[in-house]
N, C-alpha and C positions, 0 to 999 in steps of 0.2 A: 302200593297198588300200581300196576303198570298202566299208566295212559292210553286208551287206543284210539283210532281214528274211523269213523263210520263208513264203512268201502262207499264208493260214489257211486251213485245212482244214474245207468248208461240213457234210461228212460227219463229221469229228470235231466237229465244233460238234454236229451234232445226237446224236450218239451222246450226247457230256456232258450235254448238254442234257437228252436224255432219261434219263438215269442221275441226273442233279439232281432232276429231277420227282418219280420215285422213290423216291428218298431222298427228299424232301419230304414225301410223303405215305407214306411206309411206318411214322411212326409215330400214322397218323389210326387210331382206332377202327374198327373196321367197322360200316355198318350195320345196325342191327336188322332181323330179318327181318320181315316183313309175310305176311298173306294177308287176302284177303276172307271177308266174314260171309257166309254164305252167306243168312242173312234178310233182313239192314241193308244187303248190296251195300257196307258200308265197306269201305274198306283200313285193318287196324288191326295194330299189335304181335303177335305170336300169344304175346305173355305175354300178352293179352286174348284170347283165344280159346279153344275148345275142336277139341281135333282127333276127327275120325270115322271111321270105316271101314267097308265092307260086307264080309262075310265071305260065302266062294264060295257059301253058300248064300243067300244077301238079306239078315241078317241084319242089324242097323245097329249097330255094336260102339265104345261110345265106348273112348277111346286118348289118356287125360289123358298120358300120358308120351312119347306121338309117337314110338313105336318098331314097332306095328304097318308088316306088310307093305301095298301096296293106295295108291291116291289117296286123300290127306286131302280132307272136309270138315270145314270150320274154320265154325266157329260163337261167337259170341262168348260168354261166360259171364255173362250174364243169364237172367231166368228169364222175362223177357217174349220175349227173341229164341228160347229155348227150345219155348214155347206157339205161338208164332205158327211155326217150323219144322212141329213134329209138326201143327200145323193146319191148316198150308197144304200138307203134300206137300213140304216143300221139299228135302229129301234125296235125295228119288229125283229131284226134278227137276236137282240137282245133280249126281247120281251116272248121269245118262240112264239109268236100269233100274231096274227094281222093286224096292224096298227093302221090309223088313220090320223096322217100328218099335217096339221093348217100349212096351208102355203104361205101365210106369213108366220109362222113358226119366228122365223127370226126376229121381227119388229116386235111380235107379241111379247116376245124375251127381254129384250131390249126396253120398252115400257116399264115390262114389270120392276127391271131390274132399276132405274131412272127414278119407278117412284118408292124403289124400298129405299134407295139415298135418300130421297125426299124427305119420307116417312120417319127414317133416322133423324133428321136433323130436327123436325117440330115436335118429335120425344126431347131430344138434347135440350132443346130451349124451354119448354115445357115441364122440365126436370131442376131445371135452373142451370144447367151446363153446355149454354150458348148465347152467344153474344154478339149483334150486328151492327155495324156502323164503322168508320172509318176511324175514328179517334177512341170511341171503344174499345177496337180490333187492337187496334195499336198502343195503347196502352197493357193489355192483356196480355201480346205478344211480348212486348217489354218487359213484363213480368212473371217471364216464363212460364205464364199459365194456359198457351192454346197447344192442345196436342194435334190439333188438325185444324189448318188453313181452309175455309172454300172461298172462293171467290168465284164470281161470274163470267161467264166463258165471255160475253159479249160486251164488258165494262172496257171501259178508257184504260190503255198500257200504263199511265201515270201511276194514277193512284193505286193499281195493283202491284207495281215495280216497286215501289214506296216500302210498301209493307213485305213484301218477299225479300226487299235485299236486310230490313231489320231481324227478320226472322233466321235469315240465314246468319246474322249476325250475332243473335242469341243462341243460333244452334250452334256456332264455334267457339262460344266461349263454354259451352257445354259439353265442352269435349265432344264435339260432334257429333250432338243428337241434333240433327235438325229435322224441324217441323214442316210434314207432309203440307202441300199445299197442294190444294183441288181444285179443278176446276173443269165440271163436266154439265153446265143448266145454265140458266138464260138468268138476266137479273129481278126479271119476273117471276118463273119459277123456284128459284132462291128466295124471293121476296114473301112468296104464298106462304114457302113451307115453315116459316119461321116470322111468320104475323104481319107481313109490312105489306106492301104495293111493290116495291119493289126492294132487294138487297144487294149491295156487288161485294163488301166483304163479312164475313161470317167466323169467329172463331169459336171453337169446340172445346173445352177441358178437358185435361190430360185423365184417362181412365177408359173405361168399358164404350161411352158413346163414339169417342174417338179412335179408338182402336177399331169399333166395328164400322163404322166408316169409311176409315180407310180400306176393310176389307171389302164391303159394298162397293166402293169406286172401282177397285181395281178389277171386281168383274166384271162391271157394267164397261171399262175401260176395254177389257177383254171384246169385247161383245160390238164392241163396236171398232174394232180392229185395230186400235191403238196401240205403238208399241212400247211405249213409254205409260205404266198401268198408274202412276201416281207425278206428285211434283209438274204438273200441269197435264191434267187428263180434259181435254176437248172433244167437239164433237170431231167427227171426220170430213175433210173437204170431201167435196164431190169427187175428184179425181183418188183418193183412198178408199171411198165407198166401191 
């Protein structure tokens, strides 16, 4: 009896085929979402961005958490794309209808965004993934467990130098990961959001609270016209405002 071979099947080819592809890519990341600035006409990350909303009355209602109802306008979190929106009409002209803009639009932003860092850090600690004190801090840092530094914009150079030149020292023997250090709130402010009277150093765990932290500062860094968005985010002197 002559052996045969069962001709191949062009349809099972492609079915495999494309169940291979599939499987190939089922475990690619997804893309980061994008949208345009509505000032700059970029395509950027909308972790750089600010989203917007008109509310049924005209009203222009920022929506840092992208949960409002309504078409976003996404704006990017600078303070010059901010000026140059509310200066040109760019809202309404994005929104095709007449919008109704607070004249502090900007500070409103600025707030908001001050107390979603805020917000962030009394989850982190909350969660179990922060920690405040100065030999805490430093400790932590030493054992390569803070993925994000804050410190208080208004604390003594000392003890903040202290801990940023270990940190930096951790990040080099890390093959040069080094740990974002923040610093955009008062030691009061820092103090509230994470249970005390007051805080000057704060460490984060490496993961999800400190990565979005870092993404929160470097808005609110944005927003407040800072050019340097991380690694010592302050407020602005008067002569920058």
């Amino acid at each position: 009896m002559t052996a045969t071979t069962a001709p191949h099947s062009h349809a099972a080819s492609g079915r495999d085929g494309k169940a291979a592809t599939h499987r190939r890519g089922a475990g690619r990341p997804a893309a980061a979402p994008e949208r345009r600035c509505l000032a700059s006409g970029e395509v950027l990350l909308k972790a750089q961005l600010l989203r917007f909303v008109v509310a049924p009355d005209g009203l222009l209602v920022p929506d840092l958490a992208e949960r409002l109802p309504g078409r976003g306008l996404w704006l990017q979190a600078r303070q010059d794309m901010m000026a140059k929106a509310c200066a040109r009409n760019l809202f309404a002209k994005a929104a095709k209808r007449q919008v109704r803009v607070p004249e502090d639009l900007a500070q409103q932003v600025e707030k908001l965004a001050l107390r979603r860092c805020l917000d962030l850090l009394g989850l982190a600690r909350r969660a179990g993934s922060g920690g405040a004190g100065f030999e805490k801090v430093k400790a932590a840092v030493r054992a390569g467990n803070v993925g994000a530094l804050v410190q208080a914009a208004d604390a003594a150079d000392d003890g903040r130098h202290k801990i940023q030149a270990l940190a930096r020292a951790v990040g080099s023997r890390a093959e040069g990961s080094q740990v974002p250090v923040l610093q955009f709130c008062s030691a009061a402010e820092l103090g509230a959001a994470v249970g005390r009277e007051a805080a000057v150093h704060v460490g984060i765990a490496p993961g999800r609270f400190a990565e979005g932290l870092v993404r929160e500062v470097q808005r609110l860094a944005g927003l407040r016209g800072a050019v340097e968005q991380c690694n010592g985010v302050g407020r602005p002197t008067e002569g920058e405002r």
